[in-house]
C-alpha positions as CSV (number, residue, x, y, z in Angstrom):
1,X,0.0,0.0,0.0
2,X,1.6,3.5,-1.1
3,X,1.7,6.1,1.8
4,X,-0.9,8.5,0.6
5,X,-3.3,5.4,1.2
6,X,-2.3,4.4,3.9
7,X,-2.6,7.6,5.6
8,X,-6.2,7.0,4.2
9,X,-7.0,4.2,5.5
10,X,-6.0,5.5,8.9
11,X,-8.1,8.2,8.7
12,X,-10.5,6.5,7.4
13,X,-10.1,4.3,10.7
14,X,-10.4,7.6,12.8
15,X,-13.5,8.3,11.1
16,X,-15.3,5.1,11.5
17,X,-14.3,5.0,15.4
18,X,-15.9,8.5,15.5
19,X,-18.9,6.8,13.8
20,X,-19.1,4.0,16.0
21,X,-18.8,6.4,19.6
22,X,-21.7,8.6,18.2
23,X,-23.8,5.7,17.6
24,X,-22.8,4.3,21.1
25,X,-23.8,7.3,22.6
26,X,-27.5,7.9,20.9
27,X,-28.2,4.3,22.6
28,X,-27.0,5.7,26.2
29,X,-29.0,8.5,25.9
30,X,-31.8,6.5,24.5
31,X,-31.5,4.1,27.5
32,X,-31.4,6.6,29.9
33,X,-34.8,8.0,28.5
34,X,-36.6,4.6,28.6
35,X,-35.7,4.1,32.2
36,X,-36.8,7.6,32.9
37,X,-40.2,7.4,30.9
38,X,-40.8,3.9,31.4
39,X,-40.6,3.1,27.9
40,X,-40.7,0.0,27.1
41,X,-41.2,-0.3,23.1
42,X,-37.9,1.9,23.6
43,X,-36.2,-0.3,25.3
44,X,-36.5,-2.8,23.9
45,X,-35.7,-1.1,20.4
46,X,-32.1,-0.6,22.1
47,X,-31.8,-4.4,23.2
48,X,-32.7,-5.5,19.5
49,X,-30.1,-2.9,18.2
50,X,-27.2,-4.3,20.6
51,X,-26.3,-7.1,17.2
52,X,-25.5,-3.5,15.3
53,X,-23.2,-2.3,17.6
54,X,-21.2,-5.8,18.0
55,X,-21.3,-6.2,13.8
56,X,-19.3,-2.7,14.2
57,X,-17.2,-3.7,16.7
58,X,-15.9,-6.8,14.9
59,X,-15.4,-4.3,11.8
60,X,-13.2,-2.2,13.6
61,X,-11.6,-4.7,15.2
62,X,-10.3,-6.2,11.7
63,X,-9.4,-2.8,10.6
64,X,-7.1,-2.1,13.4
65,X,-5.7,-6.0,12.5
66,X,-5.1,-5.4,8.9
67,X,-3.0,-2.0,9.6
68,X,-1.4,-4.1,12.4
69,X,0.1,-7.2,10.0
70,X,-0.3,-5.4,6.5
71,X,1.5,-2.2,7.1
72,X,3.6,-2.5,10.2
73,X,2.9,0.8,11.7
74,X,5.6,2.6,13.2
75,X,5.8,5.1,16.4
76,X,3.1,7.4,16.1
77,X,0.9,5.7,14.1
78,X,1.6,2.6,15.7
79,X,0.1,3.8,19.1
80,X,-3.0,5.5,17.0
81,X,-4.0,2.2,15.8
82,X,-3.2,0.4,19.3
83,X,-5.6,3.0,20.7
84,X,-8.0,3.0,18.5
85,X,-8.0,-0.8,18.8
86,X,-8.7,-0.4,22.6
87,X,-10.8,2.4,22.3
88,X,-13.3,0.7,19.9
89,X,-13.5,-2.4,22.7
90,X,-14.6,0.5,25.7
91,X,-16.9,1.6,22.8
92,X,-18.3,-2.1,22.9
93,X,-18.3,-2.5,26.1
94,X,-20.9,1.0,26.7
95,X,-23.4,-0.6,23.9
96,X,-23.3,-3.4,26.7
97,X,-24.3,-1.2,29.1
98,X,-27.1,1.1,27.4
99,X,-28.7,-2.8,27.0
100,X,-28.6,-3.4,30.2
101,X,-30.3,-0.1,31.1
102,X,-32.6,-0.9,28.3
103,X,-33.1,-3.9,30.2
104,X,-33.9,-2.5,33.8
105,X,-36.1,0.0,32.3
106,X,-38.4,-3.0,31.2
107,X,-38.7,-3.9,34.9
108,X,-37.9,0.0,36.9
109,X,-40.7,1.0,38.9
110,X,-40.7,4.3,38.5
111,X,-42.4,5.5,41.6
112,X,-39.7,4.2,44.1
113,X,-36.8,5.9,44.9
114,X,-37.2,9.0,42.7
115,X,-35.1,10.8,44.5
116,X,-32.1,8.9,43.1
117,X,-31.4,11.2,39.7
118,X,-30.0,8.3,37.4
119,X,-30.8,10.6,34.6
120,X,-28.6,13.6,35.4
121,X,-25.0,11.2,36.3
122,X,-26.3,9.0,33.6
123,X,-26.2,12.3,31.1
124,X,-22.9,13.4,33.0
125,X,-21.2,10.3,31.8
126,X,-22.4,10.2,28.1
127,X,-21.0,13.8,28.0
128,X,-17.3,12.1,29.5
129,X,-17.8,9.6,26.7
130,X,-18.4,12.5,24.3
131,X,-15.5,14.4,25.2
132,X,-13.1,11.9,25.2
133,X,-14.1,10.8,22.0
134,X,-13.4,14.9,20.9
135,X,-9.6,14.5,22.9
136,X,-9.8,11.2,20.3
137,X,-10.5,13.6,16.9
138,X,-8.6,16.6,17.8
139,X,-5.3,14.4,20.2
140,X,-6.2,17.0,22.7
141,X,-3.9,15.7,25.1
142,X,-4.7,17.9,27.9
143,X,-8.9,17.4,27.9
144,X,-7.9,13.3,28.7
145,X,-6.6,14.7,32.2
146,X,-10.0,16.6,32.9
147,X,-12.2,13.7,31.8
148,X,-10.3,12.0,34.1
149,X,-11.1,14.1,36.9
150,X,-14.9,14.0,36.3
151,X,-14.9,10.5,37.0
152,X,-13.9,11.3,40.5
153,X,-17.2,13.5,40.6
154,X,-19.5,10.4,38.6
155,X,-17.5,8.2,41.6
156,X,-18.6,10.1,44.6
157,X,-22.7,10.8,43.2
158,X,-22.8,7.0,42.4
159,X,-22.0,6.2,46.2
160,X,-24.5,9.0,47.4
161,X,-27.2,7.6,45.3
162,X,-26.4,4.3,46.2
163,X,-26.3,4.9,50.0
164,X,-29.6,6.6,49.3
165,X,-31.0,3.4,48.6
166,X,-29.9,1.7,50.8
167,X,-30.7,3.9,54.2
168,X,-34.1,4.1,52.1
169,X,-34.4,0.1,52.4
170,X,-33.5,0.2,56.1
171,X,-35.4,2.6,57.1
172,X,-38.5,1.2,55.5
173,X,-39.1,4.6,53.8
174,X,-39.7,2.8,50.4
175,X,-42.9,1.5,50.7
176,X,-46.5,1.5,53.0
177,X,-45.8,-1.0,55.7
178,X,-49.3,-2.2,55.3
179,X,-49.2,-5.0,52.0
180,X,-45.6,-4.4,51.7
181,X,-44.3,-7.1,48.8
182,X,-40.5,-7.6,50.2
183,X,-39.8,-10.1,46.7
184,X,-40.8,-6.9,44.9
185,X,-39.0,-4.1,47.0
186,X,-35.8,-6.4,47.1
187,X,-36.0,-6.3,43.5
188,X,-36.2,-2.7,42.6
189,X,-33.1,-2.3,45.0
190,X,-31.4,-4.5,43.1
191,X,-32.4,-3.2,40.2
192,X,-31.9,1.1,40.8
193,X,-28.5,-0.6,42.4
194,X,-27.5,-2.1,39.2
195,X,-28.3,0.8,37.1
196,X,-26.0,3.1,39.3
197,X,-23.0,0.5,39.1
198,X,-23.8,0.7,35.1
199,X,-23.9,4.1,35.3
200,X,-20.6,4.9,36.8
201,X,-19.3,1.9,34.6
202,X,-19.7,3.8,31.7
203,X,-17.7,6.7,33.4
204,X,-15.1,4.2,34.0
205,X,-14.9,3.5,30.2
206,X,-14.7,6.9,29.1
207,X,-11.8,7.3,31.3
208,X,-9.8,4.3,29.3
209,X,-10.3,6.2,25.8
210,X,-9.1,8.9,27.2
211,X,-6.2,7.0,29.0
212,X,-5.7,5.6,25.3
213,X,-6.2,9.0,24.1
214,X,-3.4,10.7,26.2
215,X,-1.0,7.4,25.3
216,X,-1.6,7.9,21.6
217,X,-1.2,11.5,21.9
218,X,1.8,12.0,23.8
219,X,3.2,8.5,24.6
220,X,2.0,9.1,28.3
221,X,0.6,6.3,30.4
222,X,-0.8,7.9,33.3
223,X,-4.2,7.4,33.4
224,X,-3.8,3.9,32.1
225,X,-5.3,1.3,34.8
């Protein structure tokens, strides 16, 4: 392959990871909106379109392979296909997520615990996603080091909400102790428990492309963990 296409077929790489984050990140959003609205045709839209996301993923994945044993990348473009390889895997890895969102909101009861805001840290981390995947376009080294701050923020408001929940469930503020079904209450814990974890999960991933970000950018592995 002469050099002017190969330089194509790396951006063209850049430009199908970009694709593939956007995507990613309609189907977090889109999660987040069926749990809040109780959605379930939504929802379950998302869990049908998980196959998409994978089919993209293995794509990708055989790009990044091709550049790797065809062309031998050297220094700098070496570590922009390594990360792209990686990034594209933390890309997966949220389309897991938004299903499982998807997946709670089939079963959320949306009158209990409304006080925990899902929505708002669920929004916060699809804009970390977002802007690491910006540091990703532009190798804005110095952006990777503030999404990595924010997760410390997404850290501490999981832990609130989840301690919310549970001094809710010992208190017995979560339900009428008259009729009270505990298989049911036990559930929706575990349920607006799980969603949290996700949540923050997804925080966690947009700290690695930016980790990968940073490493492509300036061969700096600080935030990788």
């Amino acid at each position: 392959m002469a050099r002017n296409e190969y330089q194509q077929a790396l951006e063209a790489l850049r430009e199908d990871v970009l694709e593939m984050s956007a995507l990613v990140c309609q189907r977090l959003r889109r999660a987040l909106e069926a749990l809040e609205t109780k959605d379930d045709d939504l929802a379950e839209a998302i869990v049908a379109g998980d196959d998409e996301i994978n089919e993209l993923y293995l794509e990708l994945e055989g790009q990044c392979i091709d550049l790797f044993a065809l062309q031998q990348p050297v220094a700098s473009d070496l570590r922009f296909v390594a990360a792209s390889f990686k990034i594209v895997t933390d890309l997966e890895r949220i389309g897991d997520l938004a299903v499982n969102l998807a997946e709670y909101a089939l079963r959320a009861e949306r009158d209990r615990y409304a006080d925990v805001d899902v929505g708002y840290i669920g929004e916060r981390t699809v804009e970390m996603v977002e802007s690491a995947m910006s540091a990703y376009e532009t190798d804005h080294a110095a952006a990777t080091r503030e999404i990595a701050a924010t997760d410390d923020e997404i850290d501490e408001l999981c832990a609130n909400a989840s301690e919310m929940v549970v001094r809710s469930l010992l208190e017995g503020e979560t339900a009428s102790p008259v009729g009270i079904d505990e298989d049911a209450l036990l559930e929706d814990v575990r349920r607006i428990l799980l969603t949290i974890r996700d949540v923050e999960r997804v925080g966690d991933h947009a700290v690695n492309v930016a980790a990968r970000t940073l490493f492509m950018v300036d061969n700096d592995d600080e935030l990788i963990y």
